[in-house]
C-alpha positions in Angstrom: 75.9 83.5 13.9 78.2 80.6 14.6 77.9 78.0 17.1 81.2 79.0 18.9 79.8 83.0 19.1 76.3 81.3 20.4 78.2 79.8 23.2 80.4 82.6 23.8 76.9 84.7 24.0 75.8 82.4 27.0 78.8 82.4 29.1 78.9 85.6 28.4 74.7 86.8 29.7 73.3 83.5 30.7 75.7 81.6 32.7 77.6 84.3 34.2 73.7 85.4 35.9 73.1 81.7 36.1 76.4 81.1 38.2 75.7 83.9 40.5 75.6 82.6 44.0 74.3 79.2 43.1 74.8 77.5 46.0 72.6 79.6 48.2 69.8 79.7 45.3 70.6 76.2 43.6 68.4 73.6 45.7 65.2 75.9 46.3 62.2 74.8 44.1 62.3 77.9 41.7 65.5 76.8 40.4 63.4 74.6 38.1 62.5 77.3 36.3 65.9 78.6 35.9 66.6 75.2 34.5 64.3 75.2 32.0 65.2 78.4 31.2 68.4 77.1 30.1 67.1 73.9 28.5 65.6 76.7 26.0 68.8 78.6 25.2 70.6 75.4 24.9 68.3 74.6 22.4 68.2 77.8 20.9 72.1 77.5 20.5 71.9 74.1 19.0 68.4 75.0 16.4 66.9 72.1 18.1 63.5 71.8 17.9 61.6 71.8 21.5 61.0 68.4 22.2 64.6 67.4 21.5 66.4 65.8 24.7 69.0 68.5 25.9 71.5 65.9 28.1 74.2 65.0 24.3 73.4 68.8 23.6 74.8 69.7 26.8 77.7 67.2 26.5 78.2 68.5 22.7 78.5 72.5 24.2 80.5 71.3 26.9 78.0 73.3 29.2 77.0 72.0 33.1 73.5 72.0 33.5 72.0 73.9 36.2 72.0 71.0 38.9 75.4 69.9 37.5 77.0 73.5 38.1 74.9 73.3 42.1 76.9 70.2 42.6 80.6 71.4 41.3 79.9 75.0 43.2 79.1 73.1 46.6 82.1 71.0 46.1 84.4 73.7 45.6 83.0 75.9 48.3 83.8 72.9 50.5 87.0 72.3 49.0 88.2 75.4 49.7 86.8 75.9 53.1 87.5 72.4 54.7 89.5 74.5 58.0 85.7 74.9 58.9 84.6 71.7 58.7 85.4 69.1 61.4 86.2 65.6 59.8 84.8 61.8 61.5 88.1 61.1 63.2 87.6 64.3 65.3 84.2 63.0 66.3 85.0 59.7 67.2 88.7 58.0 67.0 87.1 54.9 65.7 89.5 54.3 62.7 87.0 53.5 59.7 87.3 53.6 56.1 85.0 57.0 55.9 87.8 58.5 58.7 88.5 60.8 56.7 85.3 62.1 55.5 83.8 65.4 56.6 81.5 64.9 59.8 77.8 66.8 59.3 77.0 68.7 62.1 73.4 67.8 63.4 70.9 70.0 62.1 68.0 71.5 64.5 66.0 73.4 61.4 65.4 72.4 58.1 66.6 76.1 56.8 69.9 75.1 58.2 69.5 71.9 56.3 69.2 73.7 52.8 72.1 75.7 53.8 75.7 75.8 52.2 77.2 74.5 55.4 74.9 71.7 55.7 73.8 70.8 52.2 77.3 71.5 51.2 78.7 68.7 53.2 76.3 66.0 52.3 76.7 67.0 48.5 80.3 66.5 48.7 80.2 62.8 50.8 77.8 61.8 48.0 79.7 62.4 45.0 83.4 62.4 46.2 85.3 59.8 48.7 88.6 61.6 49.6 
């Protein structure tokens, strides 16, 4: 088979499975395994041998690895749900350059921590300033 049908073949069973709810599963330890998991298709894909780094084949596929794909889901979740989210100005009126920002609500358990609402949040101050 062709390279193009390969990668059709794992959108089609692996990242579609993958994908599934990510951002409830994405930061627990067994996701790992998942990853690796992936690593192995991708190299299966490519007919790279196993000891081969994964990172240009996953640039070459144009495929998100598994912690990549975490990342863009929580972002989007956010994105899409920022009505629910209270931003730094509403805390406080002090007028600073992170104003804007979303404001994390203070966690009391550390399962609320690894939560969407919480872990969501701090995902998206990390890798995007709006």
């Amino acid at each position: 088979m062709s390279q193009e049908t390969l990668r059709t073949v794992y959108f089609a069973y692996v990242h579609s499975i993958m994908s599934y709810g990510i951002i409830f599963w994405g930061n627990q330890p067994y996701s790992e395994k998942i990853f690796k998991i992936q690593k192995g298709v991708i190299r299966i894909i490519t007919n790279s041998r196993a000891r081969d780094s994964c990172m240009e084949l996953f640039k070459k596929l144009e495929i998100l690895p598994l912690y990549s794909q975490y990342v863009f889901s929580s972002i989007n979740i956010c994105d899409k749900n920022k009505h629910l989210f209270s931003t730094n100005y509403q805390i406080h009126s002090v007028h600073t350059r992170f104003k804007t920002n979303l404001h994390p609500p203070i966690p009391n358990l550390t399962k609320f921590q690894k939560g969407v609402y919480y872990s969501g949040i701090k995902v998206l101050i990390t890798y995007v300033t709006i």
